[in-house]
N, CA and C atoms as a LAMMPS dump frame, in Angstrom:
ITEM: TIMESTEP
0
ITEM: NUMBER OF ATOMS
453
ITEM: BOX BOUNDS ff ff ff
-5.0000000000000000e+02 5.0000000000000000e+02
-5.0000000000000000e+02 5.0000000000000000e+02
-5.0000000000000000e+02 5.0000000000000000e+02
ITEM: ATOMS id mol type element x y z
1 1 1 N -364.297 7.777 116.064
2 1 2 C -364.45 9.088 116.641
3 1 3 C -364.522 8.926 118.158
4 2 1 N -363.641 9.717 118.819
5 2 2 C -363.664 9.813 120.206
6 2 3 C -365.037 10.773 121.007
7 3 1 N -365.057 10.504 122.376
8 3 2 C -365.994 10.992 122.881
9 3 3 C -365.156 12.587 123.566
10 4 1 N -366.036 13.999 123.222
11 4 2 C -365.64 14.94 124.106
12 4 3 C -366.209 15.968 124.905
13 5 1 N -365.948 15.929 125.954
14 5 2 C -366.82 16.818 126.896
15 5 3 C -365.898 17.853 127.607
16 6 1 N -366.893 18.922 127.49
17 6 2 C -366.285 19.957 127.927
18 6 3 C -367.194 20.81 128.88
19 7 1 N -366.92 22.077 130.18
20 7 2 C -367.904 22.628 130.961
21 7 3 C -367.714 23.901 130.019
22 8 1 N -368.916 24.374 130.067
23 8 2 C -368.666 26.038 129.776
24 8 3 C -370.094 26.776 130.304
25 9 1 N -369.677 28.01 130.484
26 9 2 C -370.764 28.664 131.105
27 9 3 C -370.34 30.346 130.052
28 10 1 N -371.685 30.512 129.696
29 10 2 C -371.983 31.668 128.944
30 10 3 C -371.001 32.225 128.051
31 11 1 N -370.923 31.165 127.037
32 11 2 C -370.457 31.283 125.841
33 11 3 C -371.285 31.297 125.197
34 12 1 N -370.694 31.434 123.566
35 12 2 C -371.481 31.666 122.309
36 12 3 C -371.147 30.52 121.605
37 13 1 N -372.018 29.972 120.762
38 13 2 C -372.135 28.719 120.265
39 13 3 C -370.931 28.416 119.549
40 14 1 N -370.103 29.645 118.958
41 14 2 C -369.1 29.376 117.981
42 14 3 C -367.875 29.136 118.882
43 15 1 N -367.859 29.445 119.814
44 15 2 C -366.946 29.039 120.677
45 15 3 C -366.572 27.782 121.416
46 16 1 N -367.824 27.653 121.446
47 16 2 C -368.302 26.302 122.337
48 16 3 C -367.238 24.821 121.131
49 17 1 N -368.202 25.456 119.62
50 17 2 C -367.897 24.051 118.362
51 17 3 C -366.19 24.409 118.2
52 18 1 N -365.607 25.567 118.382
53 18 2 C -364.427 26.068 118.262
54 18 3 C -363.556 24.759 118.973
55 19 1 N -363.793 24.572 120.226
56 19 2 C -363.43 23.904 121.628
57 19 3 C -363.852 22.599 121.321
58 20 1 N -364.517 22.477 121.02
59 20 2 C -365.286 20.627 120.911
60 20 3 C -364.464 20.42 119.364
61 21 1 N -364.518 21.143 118.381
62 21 2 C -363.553 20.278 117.223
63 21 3 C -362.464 20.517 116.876
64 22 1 N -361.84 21.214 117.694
65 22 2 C -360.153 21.689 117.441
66 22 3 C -359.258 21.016 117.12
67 23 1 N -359.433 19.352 117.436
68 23 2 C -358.356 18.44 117.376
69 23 3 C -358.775 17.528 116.666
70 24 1 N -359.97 17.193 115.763
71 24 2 C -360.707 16.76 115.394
72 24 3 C -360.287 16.459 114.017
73 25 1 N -360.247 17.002 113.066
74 25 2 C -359.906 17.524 111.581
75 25 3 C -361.682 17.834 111.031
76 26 1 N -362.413 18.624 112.237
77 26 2 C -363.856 18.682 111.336
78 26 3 C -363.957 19.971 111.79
79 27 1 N -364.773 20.787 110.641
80 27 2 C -365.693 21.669 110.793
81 27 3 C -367.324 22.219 110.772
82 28 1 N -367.309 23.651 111.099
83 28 2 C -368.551 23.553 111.185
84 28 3 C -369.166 24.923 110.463
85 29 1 N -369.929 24.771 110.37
86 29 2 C -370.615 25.743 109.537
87 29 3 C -372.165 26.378 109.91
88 30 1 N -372.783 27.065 110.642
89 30 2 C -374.067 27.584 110.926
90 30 3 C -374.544 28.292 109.869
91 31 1 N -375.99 28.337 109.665
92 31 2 C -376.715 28.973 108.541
93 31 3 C -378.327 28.461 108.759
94 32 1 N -378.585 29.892 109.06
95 32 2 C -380.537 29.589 109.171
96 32 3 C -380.442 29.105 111.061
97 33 1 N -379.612 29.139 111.911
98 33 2 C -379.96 28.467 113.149
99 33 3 C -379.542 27.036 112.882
100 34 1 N -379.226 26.454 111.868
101 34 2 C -378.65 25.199 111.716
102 34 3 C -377.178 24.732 111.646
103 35 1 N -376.789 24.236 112.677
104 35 2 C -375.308 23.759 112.239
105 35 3 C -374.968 22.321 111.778
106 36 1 N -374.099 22.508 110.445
107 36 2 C -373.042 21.485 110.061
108 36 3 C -372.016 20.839 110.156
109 37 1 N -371.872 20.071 110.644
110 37 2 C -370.608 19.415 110.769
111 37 3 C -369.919 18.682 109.667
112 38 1 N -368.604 18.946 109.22
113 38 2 C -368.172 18.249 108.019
114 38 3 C -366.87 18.01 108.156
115 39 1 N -365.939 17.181 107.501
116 39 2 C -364.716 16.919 107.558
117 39 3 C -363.752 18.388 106.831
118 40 1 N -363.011 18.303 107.892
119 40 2 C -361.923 19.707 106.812
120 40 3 C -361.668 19.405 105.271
121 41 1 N -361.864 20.482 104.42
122 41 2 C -360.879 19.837 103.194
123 41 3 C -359.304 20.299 103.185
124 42 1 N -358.863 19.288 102.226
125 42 2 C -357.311 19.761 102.468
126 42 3 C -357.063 21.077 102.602
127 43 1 N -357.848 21.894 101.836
128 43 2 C -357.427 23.987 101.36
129 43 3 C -357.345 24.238 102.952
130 44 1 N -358.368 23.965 103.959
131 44 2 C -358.645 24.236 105.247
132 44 3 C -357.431 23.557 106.087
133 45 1 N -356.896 22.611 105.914
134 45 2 C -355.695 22.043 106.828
135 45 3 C -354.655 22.996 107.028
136 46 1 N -354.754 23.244 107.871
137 46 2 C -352.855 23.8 107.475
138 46 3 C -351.845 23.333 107.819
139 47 1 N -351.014 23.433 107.642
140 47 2 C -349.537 22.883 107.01
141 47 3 C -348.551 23.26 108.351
142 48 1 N -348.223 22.801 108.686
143 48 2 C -346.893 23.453 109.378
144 48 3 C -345.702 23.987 108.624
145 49 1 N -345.48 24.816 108.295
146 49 2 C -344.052 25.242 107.26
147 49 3 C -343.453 25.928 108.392
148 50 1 N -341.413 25.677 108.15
149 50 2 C -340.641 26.41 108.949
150 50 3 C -339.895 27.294 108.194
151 51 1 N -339.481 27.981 108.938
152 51 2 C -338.445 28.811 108.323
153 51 3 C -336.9 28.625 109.487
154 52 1 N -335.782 28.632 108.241
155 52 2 C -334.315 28.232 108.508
156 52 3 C -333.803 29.246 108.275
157 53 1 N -332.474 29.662 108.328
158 53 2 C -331.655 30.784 108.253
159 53 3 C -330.332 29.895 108.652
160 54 1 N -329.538 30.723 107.819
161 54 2 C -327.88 29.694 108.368
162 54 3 C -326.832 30.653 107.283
163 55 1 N -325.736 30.084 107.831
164 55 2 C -324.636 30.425 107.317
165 55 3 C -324.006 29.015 106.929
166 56 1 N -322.77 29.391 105.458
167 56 2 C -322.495 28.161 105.142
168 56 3 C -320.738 29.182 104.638
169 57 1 N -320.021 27.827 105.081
170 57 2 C -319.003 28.532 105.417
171 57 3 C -317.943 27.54 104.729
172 58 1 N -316.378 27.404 103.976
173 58 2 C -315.419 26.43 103.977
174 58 3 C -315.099 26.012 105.483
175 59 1 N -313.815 24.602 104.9
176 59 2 C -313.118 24.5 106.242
177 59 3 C -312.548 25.92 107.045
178 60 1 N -312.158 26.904 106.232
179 60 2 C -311.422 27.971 107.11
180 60 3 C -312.286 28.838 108.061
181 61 1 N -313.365 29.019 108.001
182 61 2 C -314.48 29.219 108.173
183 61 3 C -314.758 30.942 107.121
184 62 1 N -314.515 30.795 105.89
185 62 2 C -314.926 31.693 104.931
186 62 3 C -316.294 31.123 104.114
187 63 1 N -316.868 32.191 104.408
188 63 2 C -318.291 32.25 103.773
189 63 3 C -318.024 31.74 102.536
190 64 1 N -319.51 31.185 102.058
191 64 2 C -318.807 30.351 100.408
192 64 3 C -320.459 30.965 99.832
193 65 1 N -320.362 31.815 98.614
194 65 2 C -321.299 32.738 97.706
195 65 3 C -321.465 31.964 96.948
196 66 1 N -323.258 31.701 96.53
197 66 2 C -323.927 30.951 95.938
198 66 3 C -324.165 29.216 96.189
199 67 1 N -323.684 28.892 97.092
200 67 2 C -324.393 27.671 97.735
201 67 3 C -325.616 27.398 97.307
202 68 1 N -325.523 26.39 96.182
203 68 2 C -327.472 26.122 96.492
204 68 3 C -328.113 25.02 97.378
205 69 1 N -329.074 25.403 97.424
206 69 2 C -329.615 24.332 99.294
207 69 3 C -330.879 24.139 98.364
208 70 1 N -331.356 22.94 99.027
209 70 2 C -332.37 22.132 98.353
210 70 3 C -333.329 21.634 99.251
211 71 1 N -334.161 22.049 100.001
212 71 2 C -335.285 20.515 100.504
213 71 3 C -335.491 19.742 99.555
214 72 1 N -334.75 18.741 99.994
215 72 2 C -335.513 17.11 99.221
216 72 3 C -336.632 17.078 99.077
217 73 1 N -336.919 16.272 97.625
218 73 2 C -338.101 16.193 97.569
219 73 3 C -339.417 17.373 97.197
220 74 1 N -338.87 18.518 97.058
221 74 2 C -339.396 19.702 96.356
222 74 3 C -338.551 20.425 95.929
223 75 1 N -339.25 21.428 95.269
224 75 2 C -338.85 22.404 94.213
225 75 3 C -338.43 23.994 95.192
226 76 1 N -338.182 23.759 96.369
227 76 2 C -337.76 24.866 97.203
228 76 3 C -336.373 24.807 97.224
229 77 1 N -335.793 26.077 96.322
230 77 2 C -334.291 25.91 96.253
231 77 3 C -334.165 27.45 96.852
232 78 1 N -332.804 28.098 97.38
233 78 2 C -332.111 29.264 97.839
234 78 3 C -330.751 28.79 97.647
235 79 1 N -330.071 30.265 97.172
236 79 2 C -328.63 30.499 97.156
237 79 3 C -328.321 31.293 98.224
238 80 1 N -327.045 30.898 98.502
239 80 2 C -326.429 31.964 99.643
240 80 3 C -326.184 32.763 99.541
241 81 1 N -325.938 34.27 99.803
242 81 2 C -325.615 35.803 99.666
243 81 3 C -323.987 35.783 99.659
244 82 1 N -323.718 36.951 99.715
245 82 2 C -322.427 37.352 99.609
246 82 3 C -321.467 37.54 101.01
247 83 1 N -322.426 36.637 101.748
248 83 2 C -321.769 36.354 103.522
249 83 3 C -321.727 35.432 103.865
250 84 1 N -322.533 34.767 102.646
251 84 2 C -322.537 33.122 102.979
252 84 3 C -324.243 32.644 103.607
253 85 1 N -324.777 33.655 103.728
254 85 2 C -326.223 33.694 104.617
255 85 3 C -327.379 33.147 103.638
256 86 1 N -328.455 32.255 104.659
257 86 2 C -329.632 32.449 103.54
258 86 3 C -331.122 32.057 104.349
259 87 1 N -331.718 32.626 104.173
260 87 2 C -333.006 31.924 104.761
261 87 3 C -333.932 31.237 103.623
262 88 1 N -334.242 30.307 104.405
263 88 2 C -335.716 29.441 103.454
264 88 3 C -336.408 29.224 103.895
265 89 1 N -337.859 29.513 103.567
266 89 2 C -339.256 29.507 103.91
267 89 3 C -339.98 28.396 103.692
268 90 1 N -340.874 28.212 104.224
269 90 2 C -342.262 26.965 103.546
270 90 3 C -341.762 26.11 103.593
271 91 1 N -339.965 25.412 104.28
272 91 2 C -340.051 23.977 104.909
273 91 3 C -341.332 22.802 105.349
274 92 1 N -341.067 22.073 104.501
275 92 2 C -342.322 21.077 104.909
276 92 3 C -342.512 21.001 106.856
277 93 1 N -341.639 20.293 107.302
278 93 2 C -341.302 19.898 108.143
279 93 3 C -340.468 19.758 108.959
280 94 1 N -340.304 19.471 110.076
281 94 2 C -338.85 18.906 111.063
282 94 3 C -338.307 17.874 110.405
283 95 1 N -338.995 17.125 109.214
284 95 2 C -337.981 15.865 109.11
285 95 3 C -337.573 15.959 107.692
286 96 1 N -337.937 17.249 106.718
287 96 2 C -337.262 17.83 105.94
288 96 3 C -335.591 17.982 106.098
289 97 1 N -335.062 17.446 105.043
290 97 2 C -333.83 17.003 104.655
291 97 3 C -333.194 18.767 103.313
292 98 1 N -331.918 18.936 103.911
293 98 2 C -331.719 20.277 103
294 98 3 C -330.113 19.811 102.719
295 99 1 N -330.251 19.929 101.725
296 99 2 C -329.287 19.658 100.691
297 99 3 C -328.468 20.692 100.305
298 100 1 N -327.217 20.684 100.617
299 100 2 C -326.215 21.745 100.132
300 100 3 C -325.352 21.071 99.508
301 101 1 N -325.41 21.934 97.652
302 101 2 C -324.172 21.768 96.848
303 101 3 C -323.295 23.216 96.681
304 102 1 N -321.961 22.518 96.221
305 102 2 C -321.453 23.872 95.39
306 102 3 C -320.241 22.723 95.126
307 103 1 N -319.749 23.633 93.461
308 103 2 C -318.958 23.003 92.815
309 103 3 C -317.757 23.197 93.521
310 104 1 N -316.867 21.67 93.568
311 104 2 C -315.651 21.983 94.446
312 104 3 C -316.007 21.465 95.596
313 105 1 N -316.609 20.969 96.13
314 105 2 C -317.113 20.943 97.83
315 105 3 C -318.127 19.467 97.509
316 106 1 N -317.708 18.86 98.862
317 106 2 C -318.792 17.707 98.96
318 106 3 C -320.138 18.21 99.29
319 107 1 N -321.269 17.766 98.603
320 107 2 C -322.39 17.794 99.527
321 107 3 C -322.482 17.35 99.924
322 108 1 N -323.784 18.178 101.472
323 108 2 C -323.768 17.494 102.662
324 108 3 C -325.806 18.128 102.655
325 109 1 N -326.036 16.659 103.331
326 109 2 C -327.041 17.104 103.5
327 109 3 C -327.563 16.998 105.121
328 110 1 N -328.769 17.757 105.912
329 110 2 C -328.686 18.295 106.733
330 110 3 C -330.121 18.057 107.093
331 111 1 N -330.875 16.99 108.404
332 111 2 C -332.023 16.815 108.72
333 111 3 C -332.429 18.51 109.857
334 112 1 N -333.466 18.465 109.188
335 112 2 C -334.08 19.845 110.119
336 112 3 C -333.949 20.134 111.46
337 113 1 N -334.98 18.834 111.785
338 113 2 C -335.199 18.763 112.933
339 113 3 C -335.803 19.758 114.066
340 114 1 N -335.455 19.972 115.281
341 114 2 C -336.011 21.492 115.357
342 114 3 C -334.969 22.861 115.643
343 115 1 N -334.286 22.642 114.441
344 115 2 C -333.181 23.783 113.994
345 115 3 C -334.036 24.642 113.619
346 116 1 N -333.488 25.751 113.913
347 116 2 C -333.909 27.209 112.791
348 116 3 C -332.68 28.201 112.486
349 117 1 N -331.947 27.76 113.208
350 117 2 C -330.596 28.353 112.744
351 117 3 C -329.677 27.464 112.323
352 118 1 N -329.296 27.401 111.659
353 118 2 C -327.825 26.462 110.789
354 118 3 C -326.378 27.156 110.754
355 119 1 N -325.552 26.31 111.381
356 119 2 C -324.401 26.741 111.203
357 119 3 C -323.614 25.217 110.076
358 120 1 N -323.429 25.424 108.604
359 120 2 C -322.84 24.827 107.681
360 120 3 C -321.37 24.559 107.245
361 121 1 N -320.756 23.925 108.024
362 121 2 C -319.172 23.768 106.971
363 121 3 C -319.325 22.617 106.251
364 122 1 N -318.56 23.172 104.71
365 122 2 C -318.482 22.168 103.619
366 122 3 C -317.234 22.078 103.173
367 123 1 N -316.547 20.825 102.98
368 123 2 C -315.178 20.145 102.772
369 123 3 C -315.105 20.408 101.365
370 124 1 N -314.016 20.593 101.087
371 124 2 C -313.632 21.139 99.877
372 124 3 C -313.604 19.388 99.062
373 125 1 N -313.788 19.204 97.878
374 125 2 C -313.84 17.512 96.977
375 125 3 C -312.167 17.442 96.147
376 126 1 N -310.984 17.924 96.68
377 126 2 C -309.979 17.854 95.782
378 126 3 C -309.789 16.856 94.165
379 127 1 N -310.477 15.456 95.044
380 127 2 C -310.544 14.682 94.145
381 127 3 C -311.251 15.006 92.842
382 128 1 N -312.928 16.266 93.341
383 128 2 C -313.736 16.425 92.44
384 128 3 C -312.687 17.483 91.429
385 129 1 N -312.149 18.271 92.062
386 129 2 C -311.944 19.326 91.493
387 129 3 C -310.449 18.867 90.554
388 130 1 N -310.011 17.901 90.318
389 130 2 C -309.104 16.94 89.274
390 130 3 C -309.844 17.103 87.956
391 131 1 N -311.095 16.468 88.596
392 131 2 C -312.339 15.955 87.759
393 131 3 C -312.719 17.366 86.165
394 132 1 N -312.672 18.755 86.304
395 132 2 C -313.318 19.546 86.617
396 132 3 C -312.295 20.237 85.24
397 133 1 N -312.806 20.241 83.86
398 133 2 C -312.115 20.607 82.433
399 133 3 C -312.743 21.949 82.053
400 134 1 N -311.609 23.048 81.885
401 134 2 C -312.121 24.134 81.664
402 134 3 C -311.737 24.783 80.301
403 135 1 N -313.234 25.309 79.376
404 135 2 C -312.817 25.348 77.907
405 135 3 C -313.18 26.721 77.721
406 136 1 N -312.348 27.121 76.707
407 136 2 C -312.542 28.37 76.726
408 136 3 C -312.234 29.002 75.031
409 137 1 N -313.541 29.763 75.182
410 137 2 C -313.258 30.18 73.719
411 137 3 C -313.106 31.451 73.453
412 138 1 N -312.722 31.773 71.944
413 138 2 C -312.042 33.496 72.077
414 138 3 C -312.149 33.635 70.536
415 139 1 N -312.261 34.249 70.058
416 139 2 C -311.931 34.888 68.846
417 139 3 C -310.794 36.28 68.61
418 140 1 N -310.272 36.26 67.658
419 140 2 C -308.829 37.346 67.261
420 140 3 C -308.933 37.629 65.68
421 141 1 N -309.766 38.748 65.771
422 141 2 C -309.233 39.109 64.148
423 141 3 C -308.074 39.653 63.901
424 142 1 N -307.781 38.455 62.811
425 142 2 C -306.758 39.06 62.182
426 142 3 C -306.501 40.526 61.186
427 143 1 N -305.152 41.223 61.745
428 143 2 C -305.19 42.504 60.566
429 143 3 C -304.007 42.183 59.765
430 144 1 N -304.52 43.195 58.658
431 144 2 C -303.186 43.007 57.595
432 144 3 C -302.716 44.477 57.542
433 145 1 N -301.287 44.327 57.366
434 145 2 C -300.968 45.551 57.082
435 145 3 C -300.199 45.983 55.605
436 146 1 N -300.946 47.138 55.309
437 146 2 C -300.19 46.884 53.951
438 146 3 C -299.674 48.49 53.762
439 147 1 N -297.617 48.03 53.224
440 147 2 C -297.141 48.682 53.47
441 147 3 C -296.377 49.006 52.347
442 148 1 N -295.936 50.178 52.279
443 148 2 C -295.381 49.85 50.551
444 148 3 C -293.429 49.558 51.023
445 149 1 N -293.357 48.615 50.173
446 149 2 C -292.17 47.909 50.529
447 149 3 C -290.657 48.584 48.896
448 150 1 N -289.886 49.138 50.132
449 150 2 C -288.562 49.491 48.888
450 150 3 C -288.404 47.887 47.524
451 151 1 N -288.125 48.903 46.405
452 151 2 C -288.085 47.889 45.07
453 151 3 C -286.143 47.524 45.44
């Protein structure tokens, strides 16, 4: 634990511990004229979360509908709109990694950093799309016709 000093003149005590443990990871707690000092618990930390917004587009630069984007490493997924647009919330971090698939197209994935706007082009996978067997099923009832036929 480091040493910290600070001047203040005619403040209130909560202000004062406000200023002295801000950088600290401790809190404090008064009750009865007595104060506590204690370590934060995690619920009390907070988090840095970002929020992104972007467009994701082909080589031509046409919007591409339903893109799904991924932060690595969690369960925070978004699809793209019908412009190609999408925002995502509660990013861990700047060094959060976002993952864009769509069938047909290479994924590419994309370090944060301190982006908040994304501009996305994704290369079409020709090779994938060789790959790529389409089955299709149908049903046809059959009719009969019954006709009276010359003797």
């Amino acid at each position: 634990m480091e040493k910290v000093s600070i001047h203040v003149n005619k403040q209130t005590l909560d202000k004062i511990l406000d200023k002295v443990l801000q950088s600290t990871g401790l809190t404090y707690k008064i009750t009865n004229r007595q104060v506590t000092v204690s370590k934060k618990s995690q619920a009390v930390v907070q988090k840095t979360s970002l929020k992104v917004t972007g467009h994701v587009s082909d080589e031509k630069g046409e919007p591409l509908i339903g893109v799904n984007i991924q932060e690595e490493g969690t369960n925070n997924v978004v699809v793209t709109d019908m412009n190609g647009n999408f925002s995502m919330y509660n990013i861990s971090g700047p060094s959060s990694v976002l993952k864009f698939t769509y069938i047909g197209f290479i994924p590419l994935r994309v370090v944060v950093g301190k982006q908040t706007n994304l501009s996305v082009k994704l290369e079409s996978d020709v090779k994938g799309l060789e790959e790529v067997v389409v089955v299709g099923y149908g049903s046809q009832k059959e009719r009969a016709s019954l006709e009276l036929l010359p003797l």
